[in-house]
C-alpha positions as CSV (number, residue, x, y, z in Angstrom):
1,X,0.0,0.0,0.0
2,X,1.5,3.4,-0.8
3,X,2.1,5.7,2.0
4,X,1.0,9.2,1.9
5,X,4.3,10.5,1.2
6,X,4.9,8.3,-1.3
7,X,1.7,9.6,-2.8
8,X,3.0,13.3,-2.1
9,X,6.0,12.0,-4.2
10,X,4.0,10.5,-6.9
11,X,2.2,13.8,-7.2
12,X,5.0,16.0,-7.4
13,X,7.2,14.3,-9.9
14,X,3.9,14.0,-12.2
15,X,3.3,17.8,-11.4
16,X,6.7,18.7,-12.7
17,X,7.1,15.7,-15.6
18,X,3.6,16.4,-17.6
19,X,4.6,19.5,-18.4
20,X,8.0,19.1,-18.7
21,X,7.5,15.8,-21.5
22,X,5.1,17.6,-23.7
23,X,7.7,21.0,-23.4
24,X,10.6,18.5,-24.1
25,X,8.8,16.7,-27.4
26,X,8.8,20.1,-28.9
27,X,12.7,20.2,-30.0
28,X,12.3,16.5,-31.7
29,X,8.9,17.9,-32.7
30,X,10.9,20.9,-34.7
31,X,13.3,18.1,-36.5
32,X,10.4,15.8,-37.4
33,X,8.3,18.6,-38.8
34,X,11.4,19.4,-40.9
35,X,12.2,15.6,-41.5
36,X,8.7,15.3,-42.8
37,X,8.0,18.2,-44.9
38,X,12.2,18.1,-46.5
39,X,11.8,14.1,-46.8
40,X,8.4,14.2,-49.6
41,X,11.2,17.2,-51.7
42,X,13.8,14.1,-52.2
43,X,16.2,11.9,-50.4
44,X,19.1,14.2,-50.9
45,X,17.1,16.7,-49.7
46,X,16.3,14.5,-46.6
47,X,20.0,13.6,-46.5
48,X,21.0,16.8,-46.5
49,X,18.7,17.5,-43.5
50,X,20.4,14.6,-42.0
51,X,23.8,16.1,-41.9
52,X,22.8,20.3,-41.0
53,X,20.7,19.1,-38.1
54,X,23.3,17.0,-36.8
55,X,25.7,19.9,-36.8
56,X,23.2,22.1,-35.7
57,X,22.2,20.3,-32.6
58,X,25.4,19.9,-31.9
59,X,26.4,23.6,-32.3
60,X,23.4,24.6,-29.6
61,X,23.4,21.5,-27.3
62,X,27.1,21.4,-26.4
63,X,25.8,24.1,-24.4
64,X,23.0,22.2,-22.9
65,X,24.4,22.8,-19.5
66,X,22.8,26.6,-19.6
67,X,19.6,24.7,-18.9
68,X,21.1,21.8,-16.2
69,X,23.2,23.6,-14.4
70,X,20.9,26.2,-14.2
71,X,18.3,24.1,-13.1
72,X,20.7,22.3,-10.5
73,X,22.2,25.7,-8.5
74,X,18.7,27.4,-8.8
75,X,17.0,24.5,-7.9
76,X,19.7,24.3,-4.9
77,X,18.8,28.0,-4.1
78,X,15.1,27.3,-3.4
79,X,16.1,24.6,-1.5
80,X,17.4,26.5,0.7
81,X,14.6,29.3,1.2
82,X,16.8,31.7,-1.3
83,X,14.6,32.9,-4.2
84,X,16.1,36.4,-5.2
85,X,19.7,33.8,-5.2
86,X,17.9,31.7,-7.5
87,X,16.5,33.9,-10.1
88,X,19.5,36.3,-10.3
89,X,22.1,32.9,-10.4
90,X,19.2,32.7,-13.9
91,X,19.9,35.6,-15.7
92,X,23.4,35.6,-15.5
93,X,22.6,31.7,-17.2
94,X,20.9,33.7,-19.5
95,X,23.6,36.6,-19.9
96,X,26.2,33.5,-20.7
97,X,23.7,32.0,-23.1
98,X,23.4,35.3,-25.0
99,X,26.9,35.9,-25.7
100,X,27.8,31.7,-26.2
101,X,25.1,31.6,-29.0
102,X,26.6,35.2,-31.0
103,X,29.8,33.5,-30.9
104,X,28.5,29.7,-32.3
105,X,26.2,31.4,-34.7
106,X,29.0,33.7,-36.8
107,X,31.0,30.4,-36.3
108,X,28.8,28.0,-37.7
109,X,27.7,30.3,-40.6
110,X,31.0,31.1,-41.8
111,X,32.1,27.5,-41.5
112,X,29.0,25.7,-42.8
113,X,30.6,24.6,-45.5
114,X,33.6,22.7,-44.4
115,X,31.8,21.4,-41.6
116,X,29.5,19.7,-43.7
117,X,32.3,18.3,-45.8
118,X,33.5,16.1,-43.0
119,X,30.8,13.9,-43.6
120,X,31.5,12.8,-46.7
121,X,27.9,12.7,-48.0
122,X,27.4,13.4,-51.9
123,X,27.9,16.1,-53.9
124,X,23.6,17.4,-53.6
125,X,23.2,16.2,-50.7
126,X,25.6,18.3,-49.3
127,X,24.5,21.7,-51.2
128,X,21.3,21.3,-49.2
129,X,23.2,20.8,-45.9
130,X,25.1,23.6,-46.1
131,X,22.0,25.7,-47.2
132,X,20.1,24.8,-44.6
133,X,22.9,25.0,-42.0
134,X,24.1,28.3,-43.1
135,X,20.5,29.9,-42.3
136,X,19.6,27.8,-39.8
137,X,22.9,29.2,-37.9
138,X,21.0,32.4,-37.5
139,X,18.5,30.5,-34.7
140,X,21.7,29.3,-32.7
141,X,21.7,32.5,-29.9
142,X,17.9,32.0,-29.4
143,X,18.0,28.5,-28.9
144,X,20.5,29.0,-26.5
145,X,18.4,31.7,-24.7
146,X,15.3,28.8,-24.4
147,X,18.0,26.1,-22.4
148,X,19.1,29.3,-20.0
149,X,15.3,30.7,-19.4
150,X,13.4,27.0,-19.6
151,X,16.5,26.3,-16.9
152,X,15.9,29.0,-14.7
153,X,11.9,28.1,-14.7
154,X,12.7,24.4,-14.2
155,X,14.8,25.5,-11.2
156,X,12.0,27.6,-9.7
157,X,10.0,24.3,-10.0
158,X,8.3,25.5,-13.3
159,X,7.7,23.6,-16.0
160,X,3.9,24.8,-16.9
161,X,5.8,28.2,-18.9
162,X,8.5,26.6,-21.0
163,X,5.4,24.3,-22.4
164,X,3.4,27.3,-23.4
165,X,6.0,28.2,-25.3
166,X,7.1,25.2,-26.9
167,X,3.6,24.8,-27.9
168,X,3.8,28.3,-29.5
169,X,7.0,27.6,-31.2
170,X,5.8,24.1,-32.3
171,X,2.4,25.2,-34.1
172,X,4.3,28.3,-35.5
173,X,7.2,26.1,-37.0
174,X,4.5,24.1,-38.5
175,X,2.5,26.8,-40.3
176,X,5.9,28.8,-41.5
177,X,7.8,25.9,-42.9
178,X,4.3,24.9,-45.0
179,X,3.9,28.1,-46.1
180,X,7.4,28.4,-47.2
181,X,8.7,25.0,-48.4
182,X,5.4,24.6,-50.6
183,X,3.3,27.9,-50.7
184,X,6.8,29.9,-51.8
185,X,8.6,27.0,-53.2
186,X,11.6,28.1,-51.1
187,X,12.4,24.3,-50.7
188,X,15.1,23.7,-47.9
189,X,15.8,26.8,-47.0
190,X,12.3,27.3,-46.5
191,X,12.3,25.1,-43.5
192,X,15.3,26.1,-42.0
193,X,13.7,30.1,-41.7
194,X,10.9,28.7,-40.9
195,X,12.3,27.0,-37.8
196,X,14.7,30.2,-37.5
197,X,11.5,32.8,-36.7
198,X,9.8,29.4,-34.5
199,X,13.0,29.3,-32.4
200,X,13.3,33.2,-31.7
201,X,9.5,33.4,-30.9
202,X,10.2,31.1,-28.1
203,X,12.9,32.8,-26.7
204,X,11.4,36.2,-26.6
205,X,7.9,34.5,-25.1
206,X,10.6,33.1,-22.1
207,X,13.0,36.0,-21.6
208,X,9.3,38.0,-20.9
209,X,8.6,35.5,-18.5
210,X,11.8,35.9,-16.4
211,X,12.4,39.7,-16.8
212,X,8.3,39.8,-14.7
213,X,9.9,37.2,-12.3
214,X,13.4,39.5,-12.0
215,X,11.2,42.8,-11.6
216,X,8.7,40.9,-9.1
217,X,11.1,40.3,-6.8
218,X,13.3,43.1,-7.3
219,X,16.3,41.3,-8.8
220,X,18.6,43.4,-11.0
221,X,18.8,42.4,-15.2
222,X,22.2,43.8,-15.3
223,X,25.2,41.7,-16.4
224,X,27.6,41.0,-13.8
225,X,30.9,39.6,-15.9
226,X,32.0,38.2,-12.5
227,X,28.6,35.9,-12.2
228,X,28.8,34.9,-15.5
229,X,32.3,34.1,-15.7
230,X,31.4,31.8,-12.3
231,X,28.1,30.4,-14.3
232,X,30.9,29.6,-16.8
233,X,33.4,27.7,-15.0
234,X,30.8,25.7,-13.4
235,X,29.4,24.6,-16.6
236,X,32.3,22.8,-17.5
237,X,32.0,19.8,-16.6
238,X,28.5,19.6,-18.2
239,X,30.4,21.0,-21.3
240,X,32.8,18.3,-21.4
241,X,30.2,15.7,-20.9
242,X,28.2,17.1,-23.5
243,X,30.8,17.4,-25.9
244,X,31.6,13.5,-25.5
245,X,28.3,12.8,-26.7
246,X,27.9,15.3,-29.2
247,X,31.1,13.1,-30.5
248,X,29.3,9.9,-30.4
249,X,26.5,11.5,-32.1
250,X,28.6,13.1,-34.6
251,X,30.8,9.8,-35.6
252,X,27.2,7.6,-35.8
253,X,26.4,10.5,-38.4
254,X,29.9,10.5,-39.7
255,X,29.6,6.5,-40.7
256,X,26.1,6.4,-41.7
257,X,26.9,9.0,-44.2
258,X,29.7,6.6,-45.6
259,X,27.4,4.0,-45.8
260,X,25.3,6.2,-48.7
261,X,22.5,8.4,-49.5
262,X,19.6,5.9,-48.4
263,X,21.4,4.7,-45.3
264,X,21.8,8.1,-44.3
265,X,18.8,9.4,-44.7
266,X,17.1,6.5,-42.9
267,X,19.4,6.8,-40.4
268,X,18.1,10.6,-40.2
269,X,14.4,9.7,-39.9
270,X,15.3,7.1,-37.3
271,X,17.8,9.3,-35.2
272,X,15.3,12.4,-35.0
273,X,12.1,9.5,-33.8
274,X,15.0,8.4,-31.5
275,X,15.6,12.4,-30.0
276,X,11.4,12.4,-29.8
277,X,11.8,9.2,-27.5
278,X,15.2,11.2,-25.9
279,X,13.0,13.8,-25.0
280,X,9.5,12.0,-23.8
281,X,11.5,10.2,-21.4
282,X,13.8,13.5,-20.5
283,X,10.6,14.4,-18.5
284,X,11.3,12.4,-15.9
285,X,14.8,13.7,-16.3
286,X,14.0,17.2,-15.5
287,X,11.6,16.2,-12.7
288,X,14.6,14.2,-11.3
289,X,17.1,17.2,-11.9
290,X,14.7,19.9,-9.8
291,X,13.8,17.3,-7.1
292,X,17.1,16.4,-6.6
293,X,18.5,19.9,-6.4
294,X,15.6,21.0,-4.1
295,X,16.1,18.2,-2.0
296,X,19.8,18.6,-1.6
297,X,19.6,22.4,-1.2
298,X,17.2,21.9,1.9
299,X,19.6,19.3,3.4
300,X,16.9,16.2,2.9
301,X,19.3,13.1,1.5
302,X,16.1,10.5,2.8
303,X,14.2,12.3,0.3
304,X,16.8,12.9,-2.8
305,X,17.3,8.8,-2.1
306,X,13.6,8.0,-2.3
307,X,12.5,10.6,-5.3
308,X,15.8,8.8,-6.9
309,X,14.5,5.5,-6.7
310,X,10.8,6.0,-7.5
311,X,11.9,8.0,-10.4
312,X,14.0,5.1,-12.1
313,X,10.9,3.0,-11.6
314,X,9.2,5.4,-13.5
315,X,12.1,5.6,-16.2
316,X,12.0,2.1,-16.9
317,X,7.9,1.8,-17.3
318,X,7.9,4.8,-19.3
319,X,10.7,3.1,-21.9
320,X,9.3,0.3,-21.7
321,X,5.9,1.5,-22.7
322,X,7.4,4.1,-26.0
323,X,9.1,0.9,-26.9
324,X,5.8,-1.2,-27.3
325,X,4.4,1.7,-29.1
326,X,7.1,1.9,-31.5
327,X,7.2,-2.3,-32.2
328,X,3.2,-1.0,-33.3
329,X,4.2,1.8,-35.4
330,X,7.9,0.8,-37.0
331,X,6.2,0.2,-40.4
332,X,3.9,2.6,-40.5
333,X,6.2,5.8,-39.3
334,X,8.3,5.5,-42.2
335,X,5.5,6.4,-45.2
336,X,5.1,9.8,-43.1
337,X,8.8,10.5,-43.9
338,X,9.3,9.6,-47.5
339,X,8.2,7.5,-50.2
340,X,11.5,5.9,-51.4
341,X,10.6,2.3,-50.1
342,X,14.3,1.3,-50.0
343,X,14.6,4.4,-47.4
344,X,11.2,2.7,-45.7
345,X,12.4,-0.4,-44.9
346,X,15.4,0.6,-43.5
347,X,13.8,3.5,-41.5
348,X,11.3,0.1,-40.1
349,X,14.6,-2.3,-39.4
350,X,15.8,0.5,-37.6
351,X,13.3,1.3,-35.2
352,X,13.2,-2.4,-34.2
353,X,16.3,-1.8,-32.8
354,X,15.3,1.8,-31.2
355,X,12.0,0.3,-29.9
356,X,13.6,-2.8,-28.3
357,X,16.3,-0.4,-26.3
358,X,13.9,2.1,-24.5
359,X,13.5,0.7,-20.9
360,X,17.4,0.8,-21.1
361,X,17.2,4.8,-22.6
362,X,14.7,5.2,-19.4
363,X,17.2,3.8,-17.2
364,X,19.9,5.9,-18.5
365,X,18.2,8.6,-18.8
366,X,16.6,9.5,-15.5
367,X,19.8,8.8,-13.6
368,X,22.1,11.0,-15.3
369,X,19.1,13.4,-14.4
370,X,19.3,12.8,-10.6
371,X,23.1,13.5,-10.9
372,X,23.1,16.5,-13.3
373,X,20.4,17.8,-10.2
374,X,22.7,16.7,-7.6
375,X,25.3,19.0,-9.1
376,X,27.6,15.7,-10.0
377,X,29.6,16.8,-13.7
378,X,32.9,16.0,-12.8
379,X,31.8,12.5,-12.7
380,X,29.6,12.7,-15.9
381,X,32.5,14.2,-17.5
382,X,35.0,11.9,-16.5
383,X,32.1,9.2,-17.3
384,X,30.8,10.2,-20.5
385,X,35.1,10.3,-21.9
386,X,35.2,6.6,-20.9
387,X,31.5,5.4,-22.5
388,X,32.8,7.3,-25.9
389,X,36.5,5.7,-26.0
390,X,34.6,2.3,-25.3
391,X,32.3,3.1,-28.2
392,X,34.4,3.8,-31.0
393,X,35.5,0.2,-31.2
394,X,31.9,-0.4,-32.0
395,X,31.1,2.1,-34.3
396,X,34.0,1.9,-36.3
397,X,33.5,-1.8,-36.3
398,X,30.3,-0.4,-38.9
399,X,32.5,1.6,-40.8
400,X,34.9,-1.5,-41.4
401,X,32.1,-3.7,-42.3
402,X,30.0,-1.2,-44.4
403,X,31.0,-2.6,-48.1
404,X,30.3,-6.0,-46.6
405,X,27.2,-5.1,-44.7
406,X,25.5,-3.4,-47.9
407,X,26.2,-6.7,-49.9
408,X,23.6,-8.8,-51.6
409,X,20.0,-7.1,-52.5
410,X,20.0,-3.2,-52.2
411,X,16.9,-3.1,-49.9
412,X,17.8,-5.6,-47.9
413,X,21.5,-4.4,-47.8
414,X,20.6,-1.2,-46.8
415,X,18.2,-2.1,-43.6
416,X,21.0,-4.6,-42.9
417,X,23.4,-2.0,-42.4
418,X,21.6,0.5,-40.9
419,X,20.4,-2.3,-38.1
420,X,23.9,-2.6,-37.4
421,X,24.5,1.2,-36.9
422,X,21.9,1.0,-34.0
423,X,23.0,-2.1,-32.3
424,X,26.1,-0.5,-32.1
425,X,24.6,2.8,-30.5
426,X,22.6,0.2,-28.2
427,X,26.1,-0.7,-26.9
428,X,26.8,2.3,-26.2
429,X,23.8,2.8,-24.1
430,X,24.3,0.0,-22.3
431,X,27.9,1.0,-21.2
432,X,26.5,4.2,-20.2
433,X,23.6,2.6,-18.3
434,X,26.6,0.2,-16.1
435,X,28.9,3.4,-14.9
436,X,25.1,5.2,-13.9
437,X,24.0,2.2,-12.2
438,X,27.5,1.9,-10.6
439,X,27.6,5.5,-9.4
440,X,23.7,6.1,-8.1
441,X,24.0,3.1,-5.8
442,X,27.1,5.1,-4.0
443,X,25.9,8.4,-1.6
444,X,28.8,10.4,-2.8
445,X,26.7,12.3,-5.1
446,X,24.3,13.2,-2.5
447,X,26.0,16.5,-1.4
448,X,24.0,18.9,1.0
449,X,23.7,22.7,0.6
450,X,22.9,25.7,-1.2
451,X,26.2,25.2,-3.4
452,X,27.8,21.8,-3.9
């Protein structure tokens, strides 16, 4: 029989997840509303897409600790009965985030073209990649603004805002990249403004949000260079993690582009259902990264080890239940994507794979949550460098094989190798689900205080 504060628990994890999963969906939302409308224009087109929104997500998302460690030292704040602490340790996240995404942006842009190179895919597919990539790059400082503010708001034990605004952002990618892909014939770079002006809607919606919150409580907007140097340094760790598995990303890209056109671009379609299922079970995630923090901040470790454990159970139920979904949908998802039916049945093959490796993904998932919350990155940096050196022996092991793998009947060729690709990305996960497994069951992440 559950007790009432495990009900309390139940309650508050749900108030906080909800929210935060149908928020989260809206990034993956972006790519598969692109992947959709770019994948009925061609495959090189959609192959294209493949290799710009890799970079892309990569170029904002090494920066993902703007929204974790925001959420982790704000979350710690509360914790500790310091609200005007928490909100002004948010804008100086948010001060960082302006000036990180300037930077990237110029960078990416002026660089879009030899960074698309390094994948190797063909000659038009990689016109539309940098095309896309090169516009696209102009997005890069507001999607950095959403991870500070929808941090900040996640700290402050908010996750109802940043989903009004994803669901803004969602809807209005939607309409603009219609309009402009097929009312304006704009093609590819229709979709990437489109997503552009989607992107920096959201971030204006959230900066309103926080500059009421800043003025409510009388904190001060201004940039303090000291503060954000500190938010800075304290990120990272969280950068370094990130950047490890940017790289594992990156090099899963990196061979499936080898591997051809079709391969690619299945691997696209799959990858970007895979960030959907990333995201839904992120959720959790957040819930686990605010609790924690909260928890921690007020001194409770009985309660960070209880919200920790209930959470994982949650985790695993929750993969398991996207994974029985997706064994329903693997052959129908495909036809929304493209109508190449070599590309189909490899996108299908694929998501066998992805569907059969989500109560693992939950696993993962919720406990490098709990330890992101619990302020733990030198770990998940230290971590995340091991789970990518053990990787590349697997993933290279593809690239080795890929003339061999692609033998035989093209269709059946193609799914072959791109089954492969994920079972080796399974791997991966499953290192990555031992070292969490072998960390949470320690207390030496469980650190009390208003600062770790």
């Amino acid at each position: 029989m559950t007790t009432p504060a495990e009900q309390s628990q139940h309650r508050e994890v749900l108030r906080l997840a909800l929210p935060a999963f149908l928020a989260l969906v809206a990034e993956p939302l972006f790519l598969l509303t692109d992947s959709a409308i770019v994948g009925h224009l061609g495959t090189p087109q959609l192959a294209g897409l493949g290799v710009a929104s890799a970079m892309l997500l990569t170029a904002a998302n090494v920066f993902v600790f703007l929204a974790y460690g925001t959420t982790s030292v704000v979350a710690r704040q509360l914790g500790a009965g310091n609200r005007n602490g928490a909100i002004a340790a948010g804008i100086d996240g948010t001060w960082l985030a302006v000036g990180l995404g300037a930077v990237t942006a110029v960078l990416v842009a002026m660089l879009a073209g030899p960074i698309c190179r390094l994948f190797g895919a063909s000659p038009e597919a990689l016109g539309h990649a940098v095309t896309y990539l090169r516009i696209s790059a102009i997005s890069i400082p507001a999607m950095l603004v959403v991870l500070a503010t929808t941090g900040v708001l996640r700290g402050l034990q908010d996750t109802k805002t940043p989903l009004a605004a994803s669901a803004l952002g969602f809807t209005s990618n939607i309409a603009l990249n219609v309009l402009f892909v097929y009312g304006f014939g704009w093609g590819i770079a229709g979709s990437a403004l489109g997503t552009v002006i989607a992107q920096t809607g959201m971030a204006a919606a959230l900066v309103v949000v926080l500059v009421r919150e800043s003025r409510r409580h009388a904190v001060t907007l201004r940039a303090h260079p000291g503060r954000i140097l500190g938010a800075a340094r304290t990120g990272i760790p969280l950068l370094v993690r990130t950047l490890a598995l940017r790289a594992v990303l990156l090099v899963t890209t990196w061979v499936a582009a080898g591997l051809g056109d079709v391969p690619l671009a299945a691997y696209q379609v799959s990858a970007t259902i895979w960030s959907f299922l990333v995201f839904a079970l992120d959720a959790i995630a957040i819930a686990a990264q605010a609790l924690t923090g909260k928890a921690l901040g007020a001194g409770d470790l009985e309660r960070a080890r209880s919200t920790t454990t209930l959470m994982i159970r949650w985790g695993v139920i929750g993969g398991a239940a996207l994974g029985v979904l997706v064994l329903l949908l693997h052959t129908v998802l495909p036809q929304v994507f493209t109508g190449d039916p070599e590309v189909r049945a490899a996108i299908g093959a694929a998501l066998l794979v992805v569907a059969l490796s989500q109560p693992l993904s939950g696993y993962v998932f919720v406990i490098d949550g709990v330890l992101i919350g619990a302020g733990d990155g030198r770990w998940l940096a230290r971590a995340m460098l091991g789970n990518l050196l053990a990787y590349l022996p697997l993933i290279l092991g593809v690239h080795l094989l890929g003339d061999w793998l692609l033998e035989g009947d093209s269709e059946r060729g193609t799914s072959n190798a791109v089954t492969w690709l994920w079972l080796a990305f399974t791997g991966f996960m499953a290192i990555r689900g031992v070292l969490m497994w072998a960390r949470v069951r320690t207390d030496r992440w469980m650190v009390p205080g208003a600062t770790r």
